[in-house]
C-alpha positions as CSV (number, residue, x, y, z in Angstrom):
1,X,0.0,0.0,0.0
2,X,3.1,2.6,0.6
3,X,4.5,2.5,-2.3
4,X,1.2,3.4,-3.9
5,X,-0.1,5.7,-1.7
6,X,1.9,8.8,-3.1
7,X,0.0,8.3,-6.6
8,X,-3.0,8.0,-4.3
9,X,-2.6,11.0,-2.9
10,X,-1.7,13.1,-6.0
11,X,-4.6,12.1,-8.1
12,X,-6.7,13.1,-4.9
13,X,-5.3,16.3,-5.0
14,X,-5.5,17.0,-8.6
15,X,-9.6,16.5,-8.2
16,X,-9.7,17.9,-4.8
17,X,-11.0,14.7,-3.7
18,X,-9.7,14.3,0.1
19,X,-12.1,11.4,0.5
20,X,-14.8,9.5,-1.4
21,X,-14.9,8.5,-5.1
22,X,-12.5,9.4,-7.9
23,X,-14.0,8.3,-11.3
24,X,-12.0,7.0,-14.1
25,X,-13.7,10.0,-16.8
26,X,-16.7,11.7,-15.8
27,X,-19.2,13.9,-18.3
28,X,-18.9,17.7,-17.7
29,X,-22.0,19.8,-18.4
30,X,-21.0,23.4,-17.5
31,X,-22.7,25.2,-21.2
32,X,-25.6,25.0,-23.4
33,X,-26.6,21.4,-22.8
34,X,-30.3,22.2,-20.4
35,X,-31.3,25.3,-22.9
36,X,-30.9,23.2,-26.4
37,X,-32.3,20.0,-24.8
38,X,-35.1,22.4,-23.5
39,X,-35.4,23.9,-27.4
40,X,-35.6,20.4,-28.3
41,X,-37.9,19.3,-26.5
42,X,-40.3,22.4,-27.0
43,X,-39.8,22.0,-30.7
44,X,-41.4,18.6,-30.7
45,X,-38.5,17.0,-33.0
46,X,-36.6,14.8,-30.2
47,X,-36.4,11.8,-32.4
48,X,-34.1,11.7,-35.7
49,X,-35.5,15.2,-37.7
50,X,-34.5,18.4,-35.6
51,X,-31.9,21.5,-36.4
52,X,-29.9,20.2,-34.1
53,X,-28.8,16.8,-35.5
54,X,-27.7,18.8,-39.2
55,X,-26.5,21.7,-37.3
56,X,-24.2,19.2,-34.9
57,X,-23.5,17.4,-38.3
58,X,-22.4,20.7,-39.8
59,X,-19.8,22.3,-37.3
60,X,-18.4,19.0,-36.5
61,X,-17.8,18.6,-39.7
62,X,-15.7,21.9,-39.7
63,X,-14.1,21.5,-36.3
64,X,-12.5,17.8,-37.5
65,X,-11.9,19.2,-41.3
66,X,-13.8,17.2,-42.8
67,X,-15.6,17.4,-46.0
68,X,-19.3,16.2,-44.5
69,X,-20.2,14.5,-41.2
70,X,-23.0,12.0,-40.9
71,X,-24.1,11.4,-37.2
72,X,-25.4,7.9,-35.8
73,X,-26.7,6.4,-32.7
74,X,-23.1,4.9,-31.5
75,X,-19.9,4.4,-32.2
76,X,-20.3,0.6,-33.3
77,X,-23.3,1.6,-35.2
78,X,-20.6,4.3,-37.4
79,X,-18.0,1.4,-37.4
80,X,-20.8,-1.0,-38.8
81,X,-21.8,1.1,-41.7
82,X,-18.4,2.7,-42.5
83,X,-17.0,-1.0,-43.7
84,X,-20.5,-1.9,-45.5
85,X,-19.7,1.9,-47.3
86,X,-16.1,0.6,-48.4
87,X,-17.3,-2.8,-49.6
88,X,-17.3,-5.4,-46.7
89,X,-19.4,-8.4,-47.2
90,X,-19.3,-11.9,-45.7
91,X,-16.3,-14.2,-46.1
92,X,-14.1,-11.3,-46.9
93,X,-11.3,-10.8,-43.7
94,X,-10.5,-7.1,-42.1
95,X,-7.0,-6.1,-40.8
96,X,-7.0,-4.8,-37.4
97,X,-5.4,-4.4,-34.0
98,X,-5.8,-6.4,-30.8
99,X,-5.8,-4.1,-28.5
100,X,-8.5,-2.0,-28.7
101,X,-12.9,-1.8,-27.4
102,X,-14.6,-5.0,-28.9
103,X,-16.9,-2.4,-31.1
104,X,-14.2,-2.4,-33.2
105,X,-13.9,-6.2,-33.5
106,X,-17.9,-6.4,-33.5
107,X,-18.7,-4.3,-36.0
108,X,-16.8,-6.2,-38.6
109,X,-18.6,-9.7,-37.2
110,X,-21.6,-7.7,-37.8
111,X,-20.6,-7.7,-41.7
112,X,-20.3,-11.5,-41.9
113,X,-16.2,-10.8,-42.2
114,X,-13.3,-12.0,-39.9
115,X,-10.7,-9.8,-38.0
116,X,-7.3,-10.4,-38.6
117,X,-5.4,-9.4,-35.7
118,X,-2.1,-7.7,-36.3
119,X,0.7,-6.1,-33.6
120,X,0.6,-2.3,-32.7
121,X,3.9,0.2,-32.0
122,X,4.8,0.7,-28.3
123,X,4.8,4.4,-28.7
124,X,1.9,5.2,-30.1
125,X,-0.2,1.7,-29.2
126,X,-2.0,2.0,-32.1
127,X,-1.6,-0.6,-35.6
128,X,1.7,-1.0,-36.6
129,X,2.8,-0.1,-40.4
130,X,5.9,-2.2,-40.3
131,X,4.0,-5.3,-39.0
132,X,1.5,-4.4,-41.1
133,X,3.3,-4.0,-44.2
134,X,4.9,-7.2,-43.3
135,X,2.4,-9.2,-43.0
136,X,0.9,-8.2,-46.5
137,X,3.8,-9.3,-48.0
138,X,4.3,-12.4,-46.0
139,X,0.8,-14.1,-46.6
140,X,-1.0,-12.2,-49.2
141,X,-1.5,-12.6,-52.9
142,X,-3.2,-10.4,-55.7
143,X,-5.2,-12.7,-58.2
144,X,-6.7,-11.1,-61.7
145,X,-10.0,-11.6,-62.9
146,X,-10.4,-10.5,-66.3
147,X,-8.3,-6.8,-66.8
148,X,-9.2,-6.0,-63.2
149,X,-6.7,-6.4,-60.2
150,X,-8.9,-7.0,-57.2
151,X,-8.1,-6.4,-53.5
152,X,-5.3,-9.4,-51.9
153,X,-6.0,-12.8,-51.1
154,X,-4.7,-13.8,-47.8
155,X,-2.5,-17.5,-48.8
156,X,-3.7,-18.9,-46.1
157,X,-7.4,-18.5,-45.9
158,X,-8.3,-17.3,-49.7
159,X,-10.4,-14.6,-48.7
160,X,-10.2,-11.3,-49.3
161,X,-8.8,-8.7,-47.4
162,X,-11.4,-5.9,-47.9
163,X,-10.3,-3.3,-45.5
164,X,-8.2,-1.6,-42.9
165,X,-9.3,-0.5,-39.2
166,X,-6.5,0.7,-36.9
167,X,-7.5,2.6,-34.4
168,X,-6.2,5.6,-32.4
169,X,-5.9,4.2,-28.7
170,X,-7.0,6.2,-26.0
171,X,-6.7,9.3,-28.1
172,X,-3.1,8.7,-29.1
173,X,-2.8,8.9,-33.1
174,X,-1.2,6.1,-34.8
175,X,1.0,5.8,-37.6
176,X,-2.0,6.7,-39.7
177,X,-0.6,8.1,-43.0
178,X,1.7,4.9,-43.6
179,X,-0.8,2.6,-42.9
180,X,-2.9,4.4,-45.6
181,X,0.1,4.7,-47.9
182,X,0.7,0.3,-47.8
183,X,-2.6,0.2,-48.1
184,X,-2.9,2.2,-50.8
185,X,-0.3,0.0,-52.4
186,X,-2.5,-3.4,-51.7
187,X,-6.3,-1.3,-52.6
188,X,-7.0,-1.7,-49.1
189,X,-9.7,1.3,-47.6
190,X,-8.8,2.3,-44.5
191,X,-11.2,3.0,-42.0
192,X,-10.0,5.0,-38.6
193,X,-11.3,4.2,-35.7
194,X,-11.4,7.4,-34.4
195,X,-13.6,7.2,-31.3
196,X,-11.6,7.9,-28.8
197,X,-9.6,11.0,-30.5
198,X,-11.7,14.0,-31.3
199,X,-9.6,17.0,-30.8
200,X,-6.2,14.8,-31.8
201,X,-4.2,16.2,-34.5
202,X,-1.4,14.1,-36.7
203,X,1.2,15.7,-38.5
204,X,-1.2,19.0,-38.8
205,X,-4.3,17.0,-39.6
206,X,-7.7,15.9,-37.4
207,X,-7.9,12.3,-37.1
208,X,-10.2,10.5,-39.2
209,X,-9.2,12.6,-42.4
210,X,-6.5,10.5,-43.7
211,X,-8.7,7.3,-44.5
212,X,-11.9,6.6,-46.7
213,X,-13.5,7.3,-43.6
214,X,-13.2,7.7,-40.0
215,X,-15.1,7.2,-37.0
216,X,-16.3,9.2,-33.9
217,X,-17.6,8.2,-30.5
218,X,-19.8,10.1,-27.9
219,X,-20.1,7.5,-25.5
220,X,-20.7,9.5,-22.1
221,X,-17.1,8.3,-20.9
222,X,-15.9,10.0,-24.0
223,X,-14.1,13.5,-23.9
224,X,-17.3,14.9,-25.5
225,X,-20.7,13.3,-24.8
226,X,-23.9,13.0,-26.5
227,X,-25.2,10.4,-24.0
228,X,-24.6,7.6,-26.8
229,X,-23.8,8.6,-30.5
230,X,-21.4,8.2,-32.8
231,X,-20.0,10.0,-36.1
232,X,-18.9,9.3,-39.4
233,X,-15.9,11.7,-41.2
234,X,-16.0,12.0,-45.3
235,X,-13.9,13.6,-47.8
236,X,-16.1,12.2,-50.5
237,X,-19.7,14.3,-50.2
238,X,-21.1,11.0,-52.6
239,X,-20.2,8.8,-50.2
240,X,-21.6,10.8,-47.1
241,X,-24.8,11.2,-49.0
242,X,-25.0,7.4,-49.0
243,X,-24.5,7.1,-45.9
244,X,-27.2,9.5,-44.5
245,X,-29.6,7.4,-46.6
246,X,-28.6,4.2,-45.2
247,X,-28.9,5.7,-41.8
248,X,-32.6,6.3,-41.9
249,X,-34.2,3.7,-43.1
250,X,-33.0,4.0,-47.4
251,X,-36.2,6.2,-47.4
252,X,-36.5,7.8,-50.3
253,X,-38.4,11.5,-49.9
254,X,-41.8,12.1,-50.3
255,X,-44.3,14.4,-48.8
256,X,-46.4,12.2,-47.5
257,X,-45.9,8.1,-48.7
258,X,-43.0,5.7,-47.4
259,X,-40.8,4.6,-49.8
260,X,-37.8,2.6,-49.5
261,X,-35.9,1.6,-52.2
262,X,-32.7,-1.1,-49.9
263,X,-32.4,-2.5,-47.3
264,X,-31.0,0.1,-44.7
265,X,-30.4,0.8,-40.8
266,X,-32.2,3.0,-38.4
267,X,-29.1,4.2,-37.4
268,X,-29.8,8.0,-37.1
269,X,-28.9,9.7,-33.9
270,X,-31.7,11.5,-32.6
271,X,-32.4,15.6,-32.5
272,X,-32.2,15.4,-28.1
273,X,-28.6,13.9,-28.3
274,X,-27.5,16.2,-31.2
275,X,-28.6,19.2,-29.1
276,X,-26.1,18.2,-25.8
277,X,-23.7,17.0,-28.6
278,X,-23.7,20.6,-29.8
279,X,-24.0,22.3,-26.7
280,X,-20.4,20.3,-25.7
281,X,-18.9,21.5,-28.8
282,X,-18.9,24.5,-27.7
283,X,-16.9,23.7,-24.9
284,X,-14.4,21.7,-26.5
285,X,-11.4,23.5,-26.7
286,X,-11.8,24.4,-23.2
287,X,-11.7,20.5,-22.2
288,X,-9.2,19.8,-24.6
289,X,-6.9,22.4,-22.9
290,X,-7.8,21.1,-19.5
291,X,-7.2,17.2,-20.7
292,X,-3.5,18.8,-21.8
293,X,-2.6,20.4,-19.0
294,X,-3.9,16.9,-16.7
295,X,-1.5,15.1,-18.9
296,X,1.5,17.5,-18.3
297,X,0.9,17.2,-14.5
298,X,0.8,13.4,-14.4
299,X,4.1,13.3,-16.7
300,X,5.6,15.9,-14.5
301,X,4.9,13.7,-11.4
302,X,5.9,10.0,-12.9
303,X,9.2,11.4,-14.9
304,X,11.2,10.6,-11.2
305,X,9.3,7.6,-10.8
306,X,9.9,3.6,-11.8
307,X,6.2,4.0,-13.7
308,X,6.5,4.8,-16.9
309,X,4.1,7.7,-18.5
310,X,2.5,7.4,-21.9
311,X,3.4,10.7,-24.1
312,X,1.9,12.1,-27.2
313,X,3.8,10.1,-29.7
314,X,6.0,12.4,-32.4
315,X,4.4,14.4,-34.9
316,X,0.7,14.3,-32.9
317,X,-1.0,16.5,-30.6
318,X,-2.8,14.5,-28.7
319,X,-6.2,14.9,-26.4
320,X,-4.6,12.5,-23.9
321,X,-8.3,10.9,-23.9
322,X,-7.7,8.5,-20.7
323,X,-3.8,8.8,-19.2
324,X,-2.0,5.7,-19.1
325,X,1.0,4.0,-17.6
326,X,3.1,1.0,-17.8
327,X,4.3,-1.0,-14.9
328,X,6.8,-3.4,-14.4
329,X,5.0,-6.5,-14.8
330,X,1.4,-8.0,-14.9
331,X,1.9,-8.9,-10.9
332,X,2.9,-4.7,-10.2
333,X,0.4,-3.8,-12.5
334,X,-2.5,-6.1,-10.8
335,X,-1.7,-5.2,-7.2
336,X,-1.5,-1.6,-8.6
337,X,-5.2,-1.9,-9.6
338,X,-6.7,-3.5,-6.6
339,X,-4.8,-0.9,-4.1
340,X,-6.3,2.0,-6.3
341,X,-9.6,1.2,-6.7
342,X,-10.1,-0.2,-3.0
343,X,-9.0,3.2,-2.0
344,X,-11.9,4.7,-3.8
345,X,-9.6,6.0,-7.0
346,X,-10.6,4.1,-10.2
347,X,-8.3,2.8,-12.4
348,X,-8.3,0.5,-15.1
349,X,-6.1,-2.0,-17.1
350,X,-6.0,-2.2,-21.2
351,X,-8.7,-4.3,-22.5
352,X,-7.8,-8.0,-22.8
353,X,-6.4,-8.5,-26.1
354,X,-9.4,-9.5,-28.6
355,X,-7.6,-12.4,-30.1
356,X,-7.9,-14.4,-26.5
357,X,-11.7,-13.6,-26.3
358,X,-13.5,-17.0,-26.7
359,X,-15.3,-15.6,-30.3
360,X,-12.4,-14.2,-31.8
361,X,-9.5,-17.0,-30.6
362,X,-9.3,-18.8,-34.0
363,X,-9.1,-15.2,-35.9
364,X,-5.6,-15.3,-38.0
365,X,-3.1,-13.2,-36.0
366,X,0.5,-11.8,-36.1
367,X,3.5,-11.4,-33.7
368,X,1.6,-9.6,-30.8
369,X,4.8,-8.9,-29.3
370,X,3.9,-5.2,-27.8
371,X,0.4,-5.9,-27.7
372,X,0.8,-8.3,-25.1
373,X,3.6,-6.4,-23.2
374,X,1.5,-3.0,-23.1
375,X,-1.9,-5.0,-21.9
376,X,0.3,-6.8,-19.6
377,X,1.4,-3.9,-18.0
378,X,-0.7,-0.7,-19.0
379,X,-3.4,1.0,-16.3
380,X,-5.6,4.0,-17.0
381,X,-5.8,6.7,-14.7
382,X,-8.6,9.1,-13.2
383,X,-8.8,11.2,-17.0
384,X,-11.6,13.9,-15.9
385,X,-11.7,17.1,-17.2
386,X,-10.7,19.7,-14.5
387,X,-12.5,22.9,-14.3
């Protein structure tokens, strides 16, 4: 208990929590949110029409960079329709990370395909381009069919590898703009999983802008909330248009008579969660700064310590979404997480690798080399914003 109780102690004092609970990320609502839910809710339109959801649509859209944003009811809902938008279907296999949120792994189950699990970089614990670009060349094959050069076969399997989804873990950004440029190389989309990152820049650039498409979250543990929602990133307005179709229902418009012309998802987020979504924002810069300045003070405090502290990898500014650091060993890191959270301040470990889960552990994997060592050794600390 000693030797943790000066980490104790600090994150207490950073929260001014002498005593009782110290959560792990907790919403803030200090703007807007109870006058647009109120306009909402006197306007009638709380479900999926309402200013609010094309007006949320509209400045995200231009706080991120992107061309058009289409909103959606979660995170895995966004994931699920992004890989349908770049071509997914059943049989075909999806390159990913194992460490990451099971949405990620879910959503391409949910599309009748097959993750294929391959190591992340230490620094940035996001998908690796080395082991990535290794892999490719190690077990995958182009075949022709007529003049057309489809997307590689994995050698092993024989099905297709239809897509990309690395994600950006716990707001760091990855490696993103070589893992688009192999890819580009094998006609792979990418799709960033960009849930956790809003607010991170790479190399000058909002993530979720350097794939086909990326991928918001609004999860209320996220660094902006909607309560649950999720958000879809486009540089290609075609595509975006698509998507808002398949969101609501592929109804085509008519004053009066429902038509639909495919099979589609009700996958629109609704005008009441668009209005708080709008209403934070506002307010984002202001938590982003706050998020920033957390980091530097946890860095600060572990740079004299035998705990390692997770920094922005090179070339990024990140949000610093949840704080991490590394232990010595799975035994430090457990004993670590039952002192914390006994003494009321909640921490949490990596999620187990999705390769070991019972319904993914005969997916086709790679080395997981740092995979293993960061989830064997990573913890999350209390990531709140500070007002």
């Amino acid at each position: 208990m000693i030797k943790f109780q000066p980490i104790i102690n600090f994150i207490r004092d950073l929260y001014n929590k002498p005593s009782g609970p110290v959560p792990l990320h907790a919403p803030v609502f200090k703007g807007n949110e109870k006058r647009y839910i109120e306009e909402c809710i006197n306007s009638t339109f709380v479900s999926s029409i309402g200013r609010f959801v094309d007006k949320y649509e509209n400045e995200m859209a231009d706080y991120t960079g992107s061309n058009k944003a289409v909103a959606c009811v979660n995170g895995t809902s966004a994931l699920h329709l992004a890989l349908i938008l770049t071509g997914v279907e059943s049989g075909n296999e999806v390159i990913t990370q194992p460490l990451t949120f099971i949405a990620t792994a879910n959503a391409i189950t949910y599309c009748g395909a097959k993750p294929v699990f391959l190591d992340v970089d230490m620094d940035t614990m996001g998908l690796s381009p080395d082991k990535m670009k290794h892999w490719l060349k190690q077990n995958t094959v182009f075949k022709k069919k007529g003049t057309k050069i489809h997307r590689p076969i994995n050698k092993t399997t024989g099905n297709i590898v239809a897509a990309c989804l690395p994600m950006h873990t716990f707001g760091h950004p990855c490696r993103i703009d070589e893992i688009v440029e192999i890819c580009d190389q094998y006609n792979i989309p990418v799709i960033e999983d960009a849930a956790e990152s809003l607010g991170s820049i790479y190399k000058g650039k909002h993530t979720g802008n350097y794939g086909k498409i990326g991928v918001l979250s609004f999860n209320g543990n996220k660094i902006l909330t909607t309560g649950g929602g999720g958000m879809l990133l486009f540089q290609d307005e075609i595509l975006a248009k698509r998507a808002k179709h398949l969101t609501t229902q592929a109804k085509v418009h008519h004053p009066w008579e429902f038509i639909h012309d495919e099979i589609a998802f009700n996958y629109r987020m609704p005008n009441l969660n668009a209005a708080v979504g709008l209403a934070q924002l506002e307010q984002l810069d202001i938590f982003l700064s706050s998020k920033r300045d957390l980091a530097e003070k946890y860095r600060e405090f572990f740079d004299n310590s035998d705990f390692t502290f997770m920094k922005e990898p090179k070339d990024t500014r990140s949000n610093y979404w949840l704080n991490c650091i590394l232990l010595k060993d799975k035994t430090q890191r457990d004993e670590f997480l039952q002192i914390t959270n006994s003494n009321g301040v909640m921490t949490r470990p990596a999620w187990q690798l999705i390769n070991t889960l019972l319904m993914f552990k005969d997916c086709q994997t790679g080395e997981l080399i740092n995979a293993t060592r960061l989830v064997n050794r990573l913890v999350n600390l209390p990531s709140s914003v500070r007002l």
